[in-house]
DRENPA-3360 file (N, C-alpha, C; in nm, 2 decimals, always signed):
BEGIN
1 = XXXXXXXX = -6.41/-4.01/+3.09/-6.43/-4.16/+3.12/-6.58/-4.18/+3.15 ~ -6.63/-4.29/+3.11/-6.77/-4.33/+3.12/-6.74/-4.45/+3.19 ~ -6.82/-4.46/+3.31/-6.82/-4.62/+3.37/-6.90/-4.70/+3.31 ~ -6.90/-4.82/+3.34/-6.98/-4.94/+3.29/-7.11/-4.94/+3.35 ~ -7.25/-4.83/+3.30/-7.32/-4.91/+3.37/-7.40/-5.03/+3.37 ~ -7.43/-5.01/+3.53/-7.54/-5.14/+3.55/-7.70/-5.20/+3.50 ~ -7.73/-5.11/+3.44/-7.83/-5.08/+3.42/-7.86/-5.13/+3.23 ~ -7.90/-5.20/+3.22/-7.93/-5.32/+3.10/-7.95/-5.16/+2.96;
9 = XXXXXXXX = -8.07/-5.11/+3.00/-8.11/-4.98/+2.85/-8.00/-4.88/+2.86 ~ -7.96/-4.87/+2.91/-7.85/-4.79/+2.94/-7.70/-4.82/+2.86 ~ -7.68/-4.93/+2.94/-7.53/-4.97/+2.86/-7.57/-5.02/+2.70 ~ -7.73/-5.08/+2.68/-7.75/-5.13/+2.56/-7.71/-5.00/+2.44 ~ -7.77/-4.88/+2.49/-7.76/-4.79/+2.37/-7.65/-4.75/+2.36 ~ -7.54/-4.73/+2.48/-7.38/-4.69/+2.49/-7.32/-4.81/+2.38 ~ -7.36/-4.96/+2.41/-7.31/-5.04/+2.35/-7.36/-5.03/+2.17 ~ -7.45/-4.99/+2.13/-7.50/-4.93/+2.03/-7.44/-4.80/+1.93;
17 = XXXXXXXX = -7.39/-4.79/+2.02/-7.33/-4.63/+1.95/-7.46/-4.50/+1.99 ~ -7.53/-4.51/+2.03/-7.64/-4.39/+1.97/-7.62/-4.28/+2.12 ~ -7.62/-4.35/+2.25/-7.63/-4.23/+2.32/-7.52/-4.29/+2.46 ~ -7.38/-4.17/+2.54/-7.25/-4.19/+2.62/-7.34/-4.15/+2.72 ~ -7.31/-4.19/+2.81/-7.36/-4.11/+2.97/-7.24/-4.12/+3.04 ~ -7.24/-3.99/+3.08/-7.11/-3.96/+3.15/-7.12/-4.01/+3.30 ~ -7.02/-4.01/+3.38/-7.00/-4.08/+3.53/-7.11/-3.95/+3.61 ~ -7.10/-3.84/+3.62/-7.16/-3.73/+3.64/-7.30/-3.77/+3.64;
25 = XXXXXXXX = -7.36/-3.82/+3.53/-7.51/-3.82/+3.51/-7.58/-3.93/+3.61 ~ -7.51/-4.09/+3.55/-7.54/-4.22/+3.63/-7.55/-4.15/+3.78 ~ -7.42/-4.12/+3.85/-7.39/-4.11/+3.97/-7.52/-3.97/+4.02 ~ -7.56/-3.90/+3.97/-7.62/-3.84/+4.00/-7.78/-3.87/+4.07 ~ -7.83/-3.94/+3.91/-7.96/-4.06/+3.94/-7.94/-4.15/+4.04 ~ -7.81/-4.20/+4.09/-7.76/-4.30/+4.18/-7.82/-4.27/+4.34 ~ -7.77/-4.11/+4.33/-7.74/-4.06/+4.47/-7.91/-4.00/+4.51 ~ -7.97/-3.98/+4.39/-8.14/-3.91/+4.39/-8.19/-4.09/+4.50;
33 = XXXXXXXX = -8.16/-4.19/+4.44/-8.25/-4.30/+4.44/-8.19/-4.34/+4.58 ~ -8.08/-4.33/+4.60/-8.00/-4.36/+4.76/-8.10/-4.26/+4.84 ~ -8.10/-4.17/+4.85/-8.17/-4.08/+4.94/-8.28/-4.11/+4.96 ~ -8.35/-4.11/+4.86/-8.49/-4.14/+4.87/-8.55/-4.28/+4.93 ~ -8.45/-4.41/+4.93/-8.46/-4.51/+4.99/-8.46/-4.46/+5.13 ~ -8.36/-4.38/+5.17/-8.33/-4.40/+5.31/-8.42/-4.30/+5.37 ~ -8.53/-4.20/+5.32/-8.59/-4.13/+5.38/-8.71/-4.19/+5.37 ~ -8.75/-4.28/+5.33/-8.85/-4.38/+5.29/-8.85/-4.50/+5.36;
41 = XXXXXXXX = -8.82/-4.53/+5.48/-8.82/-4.66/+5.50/-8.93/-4.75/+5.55 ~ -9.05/-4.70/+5.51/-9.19/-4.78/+5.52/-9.18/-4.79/+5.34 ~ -9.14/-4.78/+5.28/-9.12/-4.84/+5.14/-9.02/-4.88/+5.11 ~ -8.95/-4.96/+5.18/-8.82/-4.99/+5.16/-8.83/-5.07/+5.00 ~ -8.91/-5.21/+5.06/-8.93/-5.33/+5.03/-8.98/-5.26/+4.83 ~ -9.03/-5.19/+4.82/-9.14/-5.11/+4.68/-9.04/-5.09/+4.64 ~ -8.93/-4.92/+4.65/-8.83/-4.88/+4.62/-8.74/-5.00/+4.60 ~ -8.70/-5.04/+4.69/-8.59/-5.16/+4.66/-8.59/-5.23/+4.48;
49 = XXXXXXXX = -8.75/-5.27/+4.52/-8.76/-5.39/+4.37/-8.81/-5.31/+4.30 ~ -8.80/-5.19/+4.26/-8.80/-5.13/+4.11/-8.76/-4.99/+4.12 ~ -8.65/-5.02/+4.19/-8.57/-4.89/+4.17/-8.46/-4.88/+4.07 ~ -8.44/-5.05/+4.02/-8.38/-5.05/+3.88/-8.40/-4.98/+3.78 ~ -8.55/-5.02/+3.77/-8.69/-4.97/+3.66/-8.68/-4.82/+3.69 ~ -8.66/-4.78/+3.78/-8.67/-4.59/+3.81/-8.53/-4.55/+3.73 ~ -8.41/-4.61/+3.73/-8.33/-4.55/+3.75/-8.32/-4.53/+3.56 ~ -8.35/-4.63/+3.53/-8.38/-4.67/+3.38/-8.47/-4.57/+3.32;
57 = XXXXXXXX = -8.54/-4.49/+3.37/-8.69/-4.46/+3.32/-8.62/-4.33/+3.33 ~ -8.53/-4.30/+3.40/-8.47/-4.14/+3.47/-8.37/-4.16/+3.35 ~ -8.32/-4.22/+3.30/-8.18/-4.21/+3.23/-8.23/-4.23/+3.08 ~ -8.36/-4.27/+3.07/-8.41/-4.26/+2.94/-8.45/-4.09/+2.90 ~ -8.54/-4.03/+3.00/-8.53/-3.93/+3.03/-8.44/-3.83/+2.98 ~ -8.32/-3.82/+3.07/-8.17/-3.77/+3.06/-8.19/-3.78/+2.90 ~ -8.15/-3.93/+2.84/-8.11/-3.90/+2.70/-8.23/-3.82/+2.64 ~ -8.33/-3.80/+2.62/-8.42/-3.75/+2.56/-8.42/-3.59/+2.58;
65 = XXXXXXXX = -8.38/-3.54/+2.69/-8.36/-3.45/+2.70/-8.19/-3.39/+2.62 ~ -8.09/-3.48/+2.58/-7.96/-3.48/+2.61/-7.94/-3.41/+2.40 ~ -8.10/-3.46/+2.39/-8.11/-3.42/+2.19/-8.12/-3.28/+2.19 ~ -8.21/-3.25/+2.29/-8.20/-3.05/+2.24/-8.09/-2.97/+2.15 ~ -7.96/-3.05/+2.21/-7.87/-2.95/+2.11/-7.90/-2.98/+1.95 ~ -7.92/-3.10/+1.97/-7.90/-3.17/+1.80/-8.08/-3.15/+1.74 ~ -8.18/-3.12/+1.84/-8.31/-3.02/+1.76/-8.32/-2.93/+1.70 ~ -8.19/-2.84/+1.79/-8.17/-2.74/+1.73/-8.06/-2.70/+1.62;
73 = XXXXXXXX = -8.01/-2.80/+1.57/-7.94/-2.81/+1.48/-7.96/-2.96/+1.41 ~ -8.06/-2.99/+1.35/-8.04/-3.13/+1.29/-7.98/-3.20/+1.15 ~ -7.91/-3.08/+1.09/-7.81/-3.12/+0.99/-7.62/-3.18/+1.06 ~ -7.63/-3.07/+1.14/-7.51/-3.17/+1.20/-7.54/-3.19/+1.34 ~ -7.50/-3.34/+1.35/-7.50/-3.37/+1.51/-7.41/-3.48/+1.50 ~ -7.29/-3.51/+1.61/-7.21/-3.61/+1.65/-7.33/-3.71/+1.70 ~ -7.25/-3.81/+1.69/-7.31/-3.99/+1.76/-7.16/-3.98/+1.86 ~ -7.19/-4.05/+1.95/-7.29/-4.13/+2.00/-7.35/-3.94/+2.09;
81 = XXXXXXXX = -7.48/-3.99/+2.12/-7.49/-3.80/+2.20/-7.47/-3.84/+2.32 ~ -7.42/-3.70/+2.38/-7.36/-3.71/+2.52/-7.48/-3.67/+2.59 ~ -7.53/-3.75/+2.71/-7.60/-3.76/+2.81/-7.53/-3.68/+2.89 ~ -7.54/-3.59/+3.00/-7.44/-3.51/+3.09/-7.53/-3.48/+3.19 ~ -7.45/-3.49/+3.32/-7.53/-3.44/+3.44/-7.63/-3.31/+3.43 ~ -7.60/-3.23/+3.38/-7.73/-3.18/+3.36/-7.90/-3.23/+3.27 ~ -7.85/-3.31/+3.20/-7.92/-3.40/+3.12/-8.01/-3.47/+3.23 ~ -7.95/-3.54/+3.32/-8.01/-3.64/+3.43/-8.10/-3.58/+3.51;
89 = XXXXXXXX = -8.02/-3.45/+3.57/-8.08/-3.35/+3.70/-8.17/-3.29/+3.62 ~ -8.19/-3.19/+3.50/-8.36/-3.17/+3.46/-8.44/-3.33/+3.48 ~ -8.44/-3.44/+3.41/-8.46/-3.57/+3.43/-8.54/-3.56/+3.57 ~ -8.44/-3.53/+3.62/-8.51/-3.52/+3.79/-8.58/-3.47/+3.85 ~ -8.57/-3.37/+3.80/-8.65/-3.23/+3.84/-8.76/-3.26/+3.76 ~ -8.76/-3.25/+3.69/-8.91/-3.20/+3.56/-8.98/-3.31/+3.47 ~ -8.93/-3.47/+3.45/-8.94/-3.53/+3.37/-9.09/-3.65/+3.45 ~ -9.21/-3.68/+3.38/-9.32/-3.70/+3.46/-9.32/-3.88/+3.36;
97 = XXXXXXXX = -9.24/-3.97/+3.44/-9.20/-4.06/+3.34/-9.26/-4.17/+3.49 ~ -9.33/-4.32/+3.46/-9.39/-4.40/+3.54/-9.26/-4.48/+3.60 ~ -9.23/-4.51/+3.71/-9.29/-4.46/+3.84/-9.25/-4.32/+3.87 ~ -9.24/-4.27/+3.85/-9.20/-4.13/+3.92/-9.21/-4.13/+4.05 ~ -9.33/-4.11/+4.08/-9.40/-4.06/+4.24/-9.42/-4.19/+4.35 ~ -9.43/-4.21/+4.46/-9.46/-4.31/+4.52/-9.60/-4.32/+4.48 ~ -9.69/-4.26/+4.47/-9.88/-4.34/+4.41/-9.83/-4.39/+4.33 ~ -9.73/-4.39/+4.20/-9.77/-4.48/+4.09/-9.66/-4.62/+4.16;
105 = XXXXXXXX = -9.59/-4.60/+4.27/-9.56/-4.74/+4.31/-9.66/-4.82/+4.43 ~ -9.73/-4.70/+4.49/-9.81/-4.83/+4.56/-9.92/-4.86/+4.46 ~ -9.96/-4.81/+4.35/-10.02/-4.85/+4.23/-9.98/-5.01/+4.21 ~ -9.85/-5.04/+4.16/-9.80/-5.11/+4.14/-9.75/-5.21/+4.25 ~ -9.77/-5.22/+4.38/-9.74/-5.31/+4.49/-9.91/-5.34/+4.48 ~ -9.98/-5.26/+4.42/-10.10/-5.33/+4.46/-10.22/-5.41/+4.33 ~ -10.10/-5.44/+4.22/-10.16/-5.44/+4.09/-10.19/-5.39/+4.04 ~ -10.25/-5.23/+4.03/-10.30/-5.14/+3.94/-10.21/-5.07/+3.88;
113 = XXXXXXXX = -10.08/-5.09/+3.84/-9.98/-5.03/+3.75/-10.02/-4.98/+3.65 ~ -10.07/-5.05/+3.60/-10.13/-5.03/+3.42/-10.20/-4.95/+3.44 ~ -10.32/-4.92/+3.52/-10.40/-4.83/+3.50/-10.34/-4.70/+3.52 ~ -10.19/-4.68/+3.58/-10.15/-4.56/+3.62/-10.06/-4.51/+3.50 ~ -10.05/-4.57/+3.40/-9.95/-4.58/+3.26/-10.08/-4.47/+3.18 ~ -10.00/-4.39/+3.14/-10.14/-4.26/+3.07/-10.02/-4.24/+2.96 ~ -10.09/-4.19/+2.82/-10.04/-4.15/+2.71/-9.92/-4.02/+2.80 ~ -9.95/-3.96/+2.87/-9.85/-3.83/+2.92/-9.72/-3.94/+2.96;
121 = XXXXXXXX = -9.70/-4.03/+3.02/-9.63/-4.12/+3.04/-9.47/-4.15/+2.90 ~ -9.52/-4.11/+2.82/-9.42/-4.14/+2.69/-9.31/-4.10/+2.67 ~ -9.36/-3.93/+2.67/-9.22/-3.86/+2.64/-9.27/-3.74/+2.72 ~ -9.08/-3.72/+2.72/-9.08/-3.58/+2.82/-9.11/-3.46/+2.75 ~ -9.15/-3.41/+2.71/-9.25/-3.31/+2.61/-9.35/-3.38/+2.57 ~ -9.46/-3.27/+2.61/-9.59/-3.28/+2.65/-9.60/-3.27/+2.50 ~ -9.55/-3.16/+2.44/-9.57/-3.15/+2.28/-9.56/-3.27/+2.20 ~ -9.47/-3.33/+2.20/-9.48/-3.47/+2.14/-9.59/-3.58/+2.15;
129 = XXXXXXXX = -9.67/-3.56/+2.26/-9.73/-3.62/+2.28/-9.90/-3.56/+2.18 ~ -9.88/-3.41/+2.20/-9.98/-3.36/+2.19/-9.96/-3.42/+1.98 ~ -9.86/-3.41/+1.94/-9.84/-3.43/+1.79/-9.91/-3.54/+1.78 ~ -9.89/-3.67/+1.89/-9.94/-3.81/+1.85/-10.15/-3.77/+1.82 ~ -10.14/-3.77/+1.92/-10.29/-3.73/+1.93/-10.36/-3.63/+1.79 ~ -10.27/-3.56/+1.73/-10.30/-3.49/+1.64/-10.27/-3.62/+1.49 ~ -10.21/-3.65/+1.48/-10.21/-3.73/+1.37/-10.29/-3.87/+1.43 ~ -10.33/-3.90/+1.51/-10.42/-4.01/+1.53/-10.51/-4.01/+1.67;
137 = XXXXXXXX = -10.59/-3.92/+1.71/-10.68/-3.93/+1.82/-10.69/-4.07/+1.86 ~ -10.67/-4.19/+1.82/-10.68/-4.29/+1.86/-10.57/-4.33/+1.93 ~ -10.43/-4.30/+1.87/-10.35/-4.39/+1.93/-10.30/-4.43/+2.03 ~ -10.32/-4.37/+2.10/-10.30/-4.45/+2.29/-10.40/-4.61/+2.30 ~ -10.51/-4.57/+2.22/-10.56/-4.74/+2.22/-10.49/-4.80/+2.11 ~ -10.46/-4.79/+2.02/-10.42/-4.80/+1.92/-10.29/-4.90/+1.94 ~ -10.25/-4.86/+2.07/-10.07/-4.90/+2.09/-10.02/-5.03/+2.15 ~ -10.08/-5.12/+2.09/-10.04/-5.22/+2.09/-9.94/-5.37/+2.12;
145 = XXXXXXXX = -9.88/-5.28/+2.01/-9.69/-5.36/+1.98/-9.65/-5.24/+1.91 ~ -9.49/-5.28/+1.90/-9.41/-5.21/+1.85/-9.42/-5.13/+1.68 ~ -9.46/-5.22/+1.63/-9.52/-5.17/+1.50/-9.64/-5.02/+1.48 ~ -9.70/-5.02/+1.57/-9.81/-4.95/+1.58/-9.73/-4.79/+1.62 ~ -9.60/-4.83/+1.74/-9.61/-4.69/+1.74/-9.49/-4.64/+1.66 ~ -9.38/-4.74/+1.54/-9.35/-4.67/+1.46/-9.42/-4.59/+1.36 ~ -9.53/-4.63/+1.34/-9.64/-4.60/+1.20/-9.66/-4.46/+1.29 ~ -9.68/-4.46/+1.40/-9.75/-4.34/+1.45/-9.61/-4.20/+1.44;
153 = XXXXXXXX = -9.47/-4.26/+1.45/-9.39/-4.19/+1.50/-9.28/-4.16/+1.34 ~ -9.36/-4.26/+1.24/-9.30/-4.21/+1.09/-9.42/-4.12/+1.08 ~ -9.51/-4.12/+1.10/-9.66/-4.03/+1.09/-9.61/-3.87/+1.12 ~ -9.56/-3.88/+1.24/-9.52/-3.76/+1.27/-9.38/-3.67/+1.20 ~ -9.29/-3.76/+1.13/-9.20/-3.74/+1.05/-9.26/-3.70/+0.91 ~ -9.35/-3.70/+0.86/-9.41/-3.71/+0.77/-9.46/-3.57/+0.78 ~ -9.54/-3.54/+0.87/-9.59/-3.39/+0.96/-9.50/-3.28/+0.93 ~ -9.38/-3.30/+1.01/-9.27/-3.20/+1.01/-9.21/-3.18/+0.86;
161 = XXXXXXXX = -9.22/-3.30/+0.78/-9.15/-3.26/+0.65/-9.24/-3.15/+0.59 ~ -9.33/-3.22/+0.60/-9.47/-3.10/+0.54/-9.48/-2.96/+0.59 ~ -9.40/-2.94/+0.72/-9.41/-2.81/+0.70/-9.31/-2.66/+0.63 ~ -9.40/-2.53/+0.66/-9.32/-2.48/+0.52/-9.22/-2.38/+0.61 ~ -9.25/-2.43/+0.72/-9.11/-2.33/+0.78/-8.98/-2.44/+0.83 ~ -8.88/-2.40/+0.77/-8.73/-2.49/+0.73/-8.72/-2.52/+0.89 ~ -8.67/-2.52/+0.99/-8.63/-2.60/+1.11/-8.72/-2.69/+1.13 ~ -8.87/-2.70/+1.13/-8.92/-2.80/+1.13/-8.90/-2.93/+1.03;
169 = XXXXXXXX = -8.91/-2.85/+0.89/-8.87/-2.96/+0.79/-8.79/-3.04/+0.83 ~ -8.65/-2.93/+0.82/-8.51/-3.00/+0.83/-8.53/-3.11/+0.95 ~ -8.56/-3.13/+1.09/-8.58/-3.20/+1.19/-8.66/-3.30/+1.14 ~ -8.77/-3.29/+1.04/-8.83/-3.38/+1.03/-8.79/-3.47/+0.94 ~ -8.70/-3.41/+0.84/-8.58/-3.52/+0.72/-8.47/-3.60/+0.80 ~ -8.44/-3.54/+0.92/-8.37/-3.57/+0.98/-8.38/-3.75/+1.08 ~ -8.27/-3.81/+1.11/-8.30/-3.92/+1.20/-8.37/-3.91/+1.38 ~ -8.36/-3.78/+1.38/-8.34/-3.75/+1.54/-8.52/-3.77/+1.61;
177 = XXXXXXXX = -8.63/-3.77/+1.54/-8.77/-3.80/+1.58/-8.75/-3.95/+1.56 ~ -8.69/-4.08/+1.50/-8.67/-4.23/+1.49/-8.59/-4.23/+1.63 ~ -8.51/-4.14/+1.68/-8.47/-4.17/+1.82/-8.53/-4.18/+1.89 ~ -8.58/-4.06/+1.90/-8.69/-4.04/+2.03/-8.83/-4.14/+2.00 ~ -8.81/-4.21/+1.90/-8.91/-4.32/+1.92/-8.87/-4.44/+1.95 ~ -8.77/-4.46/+1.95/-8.65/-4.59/+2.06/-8.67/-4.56/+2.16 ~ -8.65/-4.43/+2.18/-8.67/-4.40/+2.39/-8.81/-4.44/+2.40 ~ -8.92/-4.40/+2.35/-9.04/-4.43/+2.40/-9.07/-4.57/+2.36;
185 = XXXXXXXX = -9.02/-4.64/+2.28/-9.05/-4.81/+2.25/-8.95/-4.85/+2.44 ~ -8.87/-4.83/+2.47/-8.77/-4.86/+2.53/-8.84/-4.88/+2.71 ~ -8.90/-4.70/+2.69/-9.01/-4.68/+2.81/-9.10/-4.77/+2.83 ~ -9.17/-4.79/+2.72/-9.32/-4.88/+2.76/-9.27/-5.04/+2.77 ~ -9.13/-5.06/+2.75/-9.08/-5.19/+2.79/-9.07/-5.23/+2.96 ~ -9.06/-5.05/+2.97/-9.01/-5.02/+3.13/-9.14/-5.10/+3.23 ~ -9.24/-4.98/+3.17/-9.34/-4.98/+3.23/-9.38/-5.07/+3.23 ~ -9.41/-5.16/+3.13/-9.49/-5.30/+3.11/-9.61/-5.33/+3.00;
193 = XXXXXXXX = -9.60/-5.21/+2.94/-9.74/-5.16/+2.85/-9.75/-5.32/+2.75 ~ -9.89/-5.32/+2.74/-9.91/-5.43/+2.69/-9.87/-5.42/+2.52 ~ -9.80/-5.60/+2.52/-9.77/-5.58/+2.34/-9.65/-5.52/+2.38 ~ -9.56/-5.47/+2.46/-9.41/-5.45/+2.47/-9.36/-5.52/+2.48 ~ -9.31/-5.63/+2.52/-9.19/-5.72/+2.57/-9.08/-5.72/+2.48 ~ -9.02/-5.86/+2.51/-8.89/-5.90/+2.45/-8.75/-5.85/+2.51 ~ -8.64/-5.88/+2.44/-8.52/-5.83/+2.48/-8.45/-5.72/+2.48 ~ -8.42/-5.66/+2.56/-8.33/-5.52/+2.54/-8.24/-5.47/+2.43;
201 = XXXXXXXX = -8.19/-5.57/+2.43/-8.05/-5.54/+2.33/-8.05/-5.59/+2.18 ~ -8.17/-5.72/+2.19/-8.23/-5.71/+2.04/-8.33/-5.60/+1.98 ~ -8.37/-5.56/+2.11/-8.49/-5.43/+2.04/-8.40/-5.29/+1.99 ~ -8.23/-5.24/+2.05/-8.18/-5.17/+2.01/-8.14/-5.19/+1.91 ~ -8.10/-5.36/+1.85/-8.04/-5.40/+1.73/-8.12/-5.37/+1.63 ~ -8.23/-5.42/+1.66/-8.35/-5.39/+1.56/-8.34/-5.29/+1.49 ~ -8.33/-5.19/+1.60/-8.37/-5.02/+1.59/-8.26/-4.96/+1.46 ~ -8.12/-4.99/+1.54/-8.02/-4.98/+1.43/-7.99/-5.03/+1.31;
209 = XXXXXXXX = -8.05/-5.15/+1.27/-8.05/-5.23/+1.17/-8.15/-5.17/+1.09 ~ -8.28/-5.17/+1.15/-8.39/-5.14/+1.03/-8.45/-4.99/+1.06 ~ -8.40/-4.92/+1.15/-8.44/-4.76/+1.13/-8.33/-4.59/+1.11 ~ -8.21/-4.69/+1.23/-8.12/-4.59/+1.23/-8.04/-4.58/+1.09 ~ -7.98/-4.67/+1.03/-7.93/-4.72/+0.94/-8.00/-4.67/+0.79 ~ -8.14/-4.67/+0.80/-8.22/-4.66/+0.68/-8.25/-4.49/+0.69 ~ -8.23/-4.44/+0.81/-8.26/-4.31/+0.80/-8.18/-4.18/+0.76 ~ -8.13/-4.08/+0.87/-8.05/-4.02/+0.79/-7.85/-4.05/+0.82;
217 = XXX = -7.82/-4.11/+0.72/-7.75/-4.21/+0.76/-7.55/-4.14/+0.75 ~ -7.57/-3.98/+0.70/-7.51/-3.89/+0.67/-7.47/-3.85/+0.84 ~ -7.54/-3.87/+0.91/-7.56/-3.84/+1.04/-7.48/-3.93/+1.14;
% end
């Protein structure tokens, strides 16, 4: 059983089909962010108003982490993918996603948010990031609007086909790199990155309509 959550990117992609989060995972992020309020209470007021935004940022996380099975196998993978408490808890442990730490919230109580948003900010593999930078040294300026960082994230689809050792290929024919570029379109909605906005559940529609749908659809 999966509860309803509260949490807008969350239920949008449950409601989507693409990724389940089990009661285990939510409740786990739940009880990280409960704690941490109450051992914090000279930041009550900071925590409080964007602990939504954390919890969202942790659960994007979770799912991004939640693909490994289906990396490693990207000819077959079930929909919707299961998010699972362990999914969440690496998330928690190891995942360096904005706000993370209290600097990048007094960052943010004191306007300088943005400056604390760094390309490392994207995705939870450093490697992915390091791919972007390889197909375009530019693109952290480069990043705009949403357009820009598909070009950058078929770019790297494009990479992996090219290569001549088969699990990279295969992953790269595959839909599962168009995912992980929903989570990071999804993120920089989080954070605020300029050229992001709009609505949650139309940007998922989007996604399904004109990427998931068009890609590998066998999947």
């Amino acid at each position: 059983m999966v509860i309803e959550n509260v949490y807008q990117i969350t239920r949008g992609l449950g409601d989507a089909g693409l990724f389940r989060y089990s009661d285990e995972a939510v409740q786990a992020v739940q009880d990280f962010c409960d704690r941490w309020v109450e051992a914090e209470p000279e930041w009550s007021y900071e925590l409080g108003y964007y602990m939504s935004r954390y919890q969202d940022l942790i659960l994007l996380a979770a799912a991004e982490f939640s693909l490994i099975p289906s990396f490693l196998n990207p000819v077959e993978f079930e929909m919707p993918f299961e998010v699972r408490e362990c999914d969440a808890l690496l998330a928690l442990l190891k995942s360096d996603t904005t706000p993370n730490w209290l600097f990048h919230l007094s960052g943010i109580s004191q306007g300088r948010a943005r400056a604390l948003i760094s390309s490392v900010d994207l995705s939870v593999f450093s490697a992915d990031v390091s791919k972007l930078f390889f197909v375009n040294e530019d693109w952290w300026q480069k990043l705009t609007e949403p357009s820009e960082l598909w070009k950058f994230v078929e770019e790297i689809e494009i990479v992996h086909q090219g290569c001549p050792w088969g699990p990279l290929k295969t992953l790269g024919e595959s839909s599962l790199l168009k995912i992980q570029g929903l989570l990071w379109q999804l993120r920089l909605m989080i954070v605020g990155h300029d050229g992001f906005g709009g609505d949650v559940s139309a940007v998922i529609s989007s996604f399904v309509e004109n990427y998931w749908k068009s890609g590998d659809s066998d999947n």
